[in-house]
C-alpha positions, -999 to +999 in steps of 0.1 A: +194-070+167+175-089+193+136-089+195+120-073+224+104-101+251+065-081+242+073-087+204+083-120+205+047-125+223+029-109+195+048-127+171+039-163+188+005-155+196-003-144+162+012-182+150-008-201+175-041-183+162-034-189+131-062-212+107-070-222+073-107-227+068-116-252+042-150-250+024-162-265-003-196-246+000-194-211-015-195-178+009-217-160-020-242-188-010-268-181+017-253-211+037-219-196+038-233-159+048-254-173+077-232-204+090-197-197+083-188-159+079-207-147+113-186-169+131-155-164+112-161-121+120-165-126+155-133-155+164-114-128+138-123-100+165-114-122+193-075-125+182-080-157+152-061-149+117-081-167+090-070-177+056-101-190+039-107-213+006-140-218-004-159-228-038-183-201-056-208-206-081-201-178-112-235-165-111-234-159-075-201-148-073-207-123-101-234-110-078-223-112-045-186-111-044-176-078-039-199-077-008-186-105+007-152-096-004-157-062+018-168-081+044-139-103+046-114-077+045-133-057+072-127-085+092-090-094+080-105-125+071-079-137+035-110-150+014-089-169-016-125-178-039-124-209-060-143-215-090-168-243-082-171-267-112-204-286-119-194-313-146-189-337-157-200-353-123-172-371-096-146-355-122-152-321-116-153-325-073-124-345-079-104-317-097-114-290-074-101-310-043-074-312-062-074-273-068-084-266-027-055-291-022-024-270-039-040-238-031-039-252+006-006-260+007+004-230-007-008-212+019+005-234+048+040-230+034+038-193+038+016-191+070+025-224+090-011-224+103-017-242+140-054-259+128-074-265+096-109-261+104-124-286+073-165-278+071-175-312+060-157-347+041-143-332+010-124-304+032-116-334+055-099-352+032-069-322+029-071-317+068-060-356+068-033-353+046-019-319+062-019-335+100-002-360+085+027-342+064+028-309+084+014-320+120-013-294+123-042-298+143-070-311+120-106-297+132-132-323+113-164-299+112-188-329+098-220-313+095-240-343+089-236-379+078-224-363+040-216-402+022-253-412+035-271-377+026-260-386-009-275-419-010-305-411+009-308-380-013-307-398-044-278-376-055-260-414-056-274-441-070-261-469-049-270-493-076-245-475-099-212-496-090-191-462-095-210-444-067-216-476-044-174-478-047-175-441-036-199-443-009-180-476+005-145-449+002-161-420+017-177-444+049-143-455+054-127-422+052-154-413+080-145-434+104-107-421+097-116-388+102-133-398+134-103-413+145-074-392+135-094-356+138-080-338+167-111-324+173-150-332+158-179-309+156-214-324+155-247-301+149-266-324+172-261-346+200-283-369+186-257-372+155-227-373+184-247-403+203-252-425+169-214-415+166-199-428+200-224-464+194-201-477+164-177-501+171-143-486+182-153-446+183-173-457+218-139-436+234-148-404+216-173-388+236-151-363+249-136-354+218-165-345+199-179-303+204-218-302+195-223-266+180-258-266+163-266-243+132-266-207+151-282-175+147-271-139+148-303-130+176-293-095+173-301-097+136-333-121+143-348-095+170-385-083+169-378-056+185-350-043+161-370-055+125-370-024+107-405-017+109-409+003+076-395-028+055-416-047+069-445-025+064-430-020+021-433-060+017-464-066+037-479-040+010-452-052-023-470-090-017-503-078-010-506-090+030-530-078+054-534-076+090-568-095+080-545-122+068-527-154+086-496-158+076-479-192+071-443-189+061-411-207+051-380-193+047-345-209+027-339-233+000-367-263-010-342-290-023-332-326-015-348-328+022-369-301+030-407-313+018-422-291-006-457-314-017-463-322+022-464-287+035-483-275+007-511-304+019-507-290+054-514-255+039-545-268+019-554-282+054-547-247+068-567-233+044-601-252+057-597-238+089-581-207+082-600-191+048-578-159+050-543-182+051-514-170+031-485-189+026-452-167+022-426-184+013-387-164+013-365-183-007-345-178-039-359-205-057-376-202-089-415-195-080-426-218-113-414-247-088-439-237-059-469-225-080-466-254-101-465-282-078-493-258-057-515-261-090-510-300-094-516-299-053-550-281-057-539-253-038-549-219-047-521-200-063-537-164-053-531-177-021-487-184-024-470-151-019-428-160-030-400-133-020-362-135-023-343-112-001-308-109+011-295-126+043-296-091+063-337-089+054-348-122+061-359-108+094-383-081+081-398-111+063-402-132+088-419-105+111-453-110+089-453-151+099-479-159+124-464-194+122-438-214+104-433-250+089-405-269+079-406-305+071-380-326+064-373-360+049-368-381+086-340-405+072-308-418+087-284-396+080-309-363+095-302-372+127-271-350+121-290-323+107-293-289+125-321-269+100-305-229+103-340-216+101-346-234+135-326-208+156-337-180+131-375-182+141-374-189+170-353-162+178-382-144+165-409-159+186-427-173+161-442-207+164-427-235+141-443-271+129-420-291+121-416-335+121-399-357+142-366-374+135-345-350+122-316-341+146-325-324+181-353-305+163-381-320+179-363-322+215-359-281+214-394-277+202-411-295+229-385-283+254-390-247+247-432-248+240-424-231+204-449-251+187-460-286+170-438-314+163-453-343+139-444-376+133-466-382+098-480-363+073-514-375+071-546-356+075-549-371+110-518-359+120-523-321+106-557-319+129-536-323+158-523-291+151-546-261+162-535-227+145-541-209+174-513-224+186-525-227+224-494-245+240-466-221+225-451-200+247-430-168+232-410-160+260-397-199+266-394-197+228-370-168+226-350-181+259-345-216+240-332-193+210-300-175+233-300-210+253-295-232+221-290-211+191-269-186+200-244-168+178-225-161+205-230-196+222-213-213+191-189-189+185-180-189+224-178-231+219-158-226+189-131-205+209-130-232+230-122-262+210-092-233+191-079-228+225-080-267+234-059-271+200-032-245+203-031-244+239-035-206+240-052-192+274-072-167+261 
């Protein structure tokens, strides 16, 4: 029986939205709820079928993924969860690419997708192989300079001929993904800039999408924080209206610089006897109190609070500033810090350092507060706590302007629509 014209349609248009989304970070992770499934919700709602493969740590997974499970299916988003595995080091990343590998092919033999959308250079090296043997468009997502992150995070030891061999294969690999992607996203257009200056990529200006980390402003409102929450943690972590609050919210890892902003907060502390710094993060407080105590900063004065992703907000409502500092190295010029977009969506006023990304470009731009570019004593006093310069409202407008939800997801659409020639 022949198929009606307005079926045949469906049918195609279904195929030509059609994409695998490869992830090697986990969606149980707060990097994967913040800067993968919000945009993956709303392209789903725009038309987009998504099959996605991503890595998840037990522990989290155990915790989290039956939410994230719901929220997938809510949004007929196929979430096919892989087991992340930790050792023995190289090894185990080389067996779950190999893992992400078949469980990727699998699925393109029974979906024929139209692009994989890799999130970083392990996912990118499956995209290259599948434009190659099945001549799908291969979306290269870099996120940051990842081969120099490791070095310059000491997670490589470049004097360990193993990993020096690796970095050497993963640098080359780079510039292949460059090449051969049929699209690139950068986080920062300083990153896309240092990109375009190597030798023989000077051509691929117009190929490369800058879409910084983005936040949900509808979620990071003032006007919508639930008040009463954040009333129950102001009085759960013993804050005042007497008190100034200094706060930092996500992970304190390989970049972000725990001992300097303690010293800033010590500084703080001179000027500002009633300081508090609040710090939201699901790391283990013994790590902050401890290198507070070694820092001769007073431990009454730390308040430490994990919450989930959908309460970060309530949280951040008690800041009267922020600080993030971050190791200024090479490979941040790439790096687009989520918790950018986040406060200042909030209109609260940020320090931060120079060097890392567009960071310091959007501060300045947008008055929301005090860029650095050391971390001596001399360079905290230029920072006055009253915070005379900042300016909420530019704040806030520089938060739709450049951090958007919608503005990413809206640029996303457009690099899917280049790549399966689909007038939306």
């Amino acid at each position: 029986m022949a198929i009606p014209p307005i079926f045949k349609f469906v049918s195609l248009f279904q195929m030509a939205c059609s994409v695998l989304y490869l992830s090697y970070d986990g969606m149980t992770d707060a990097l994967g709820q913040s800067q993968v499934l919000p945009y993956l919700k709303k392209l789903s709602h725009k038309g987009y079928k998504f099959h996605l493969i991503s890595f998840e740590k037990k522990e989290k997974f155990l915790s989290y993924g039956a939410t994230i499970r719901a929220i997938c299916e809510q949004s007929e988003i196929h979430w096919h969860p892989l087991s992340y595995t930790k050792s023995p080091p190289l090894l185990s990343t080389l067996y779950d690419i190999h893992r992400m590998k078949r469980l990727a092919y699998h699925l393109q033999h029974e979906n024929n997708f139209q692009i994989v959308h890799c999130r970083s250079y392990l996912s990118a090296l499956i995209g290259l192989k599948m434009k190659s043997q099945f001549k799908i468009k291969f979306l290269f997502d870099m996120r940051g300079f990842w081969a120099d992150e490791r070095i310059e995070g000491l997670i490589w030891n470049i004097q360990n001929p193993i990993f020096k061999l690796v970095y050497r294969y993963f640098k080359r690999k780079e510039q292949k993904f460059f090449l051969e992607a049929d699209h690139v996203i950068s986080l920062t257009y300083a990153g896309k800039e240092e990109i375009i200056s190597w030798k023989g990529l000077e051509h691929l200006k117009d190929k490369i999408e800058v879409i910084p980390c983005c936040a949900d402003l509808t979620l990071f409102d003032p006007t919508q924080v639930d008040t009463k929450k954040s009333a129950g943690y102001a009085a759960e972590l013993a804050i005042s209206p007497t008190n100034f609050v200094l706060g930092y919210i996500g992970s304190i890892g390989t970049w972000y610089m725990l001992d300097e902003m303690l010293l800033y907060f010590r500084h703080l502390l001179k000027q500002k006897p009633n300081s508090i710094f609040l710090f939201v993060t699901g790391e283990a407080p013994t790590k902050i109190l401890s290198k507070a105590k070694e820092l001769g900063v007073e431990q009454n004065a730390i308040r430490i609070v994990s919450v989930v992703h959908s309460e970060v907000a309530a949280c951040i409502s008690l800041f009267n500033a922020s600080i993030f500092f971050i190791r200024p190295t090479f490979s941040k010029k790439a790096s687009s810090p989520t918790k950018q977009g986040e406060l200042m969506g909030m209109g609260i006023p940020i320090i931060c350092n120079a060097r890392v990304g567009d960071t310091a470009k959007v501060i300045n731009d947008y008055q929301a507060g005090y860029v650095i570019n050391g971390f001596e004593t001399h360079d905290f006093e230029g920072i006055d706590p009253e915070f005379p310069n900042f300016n909420k409202a530019n704040c806030q407008n520089g938060a739709k302007e450049f951090y958007s939800l919608d503005q990413g997801v809206a640029r996303y659409q457009t690099v899917y629509s280049k790549l399966i020639s689909v007038s939306e």
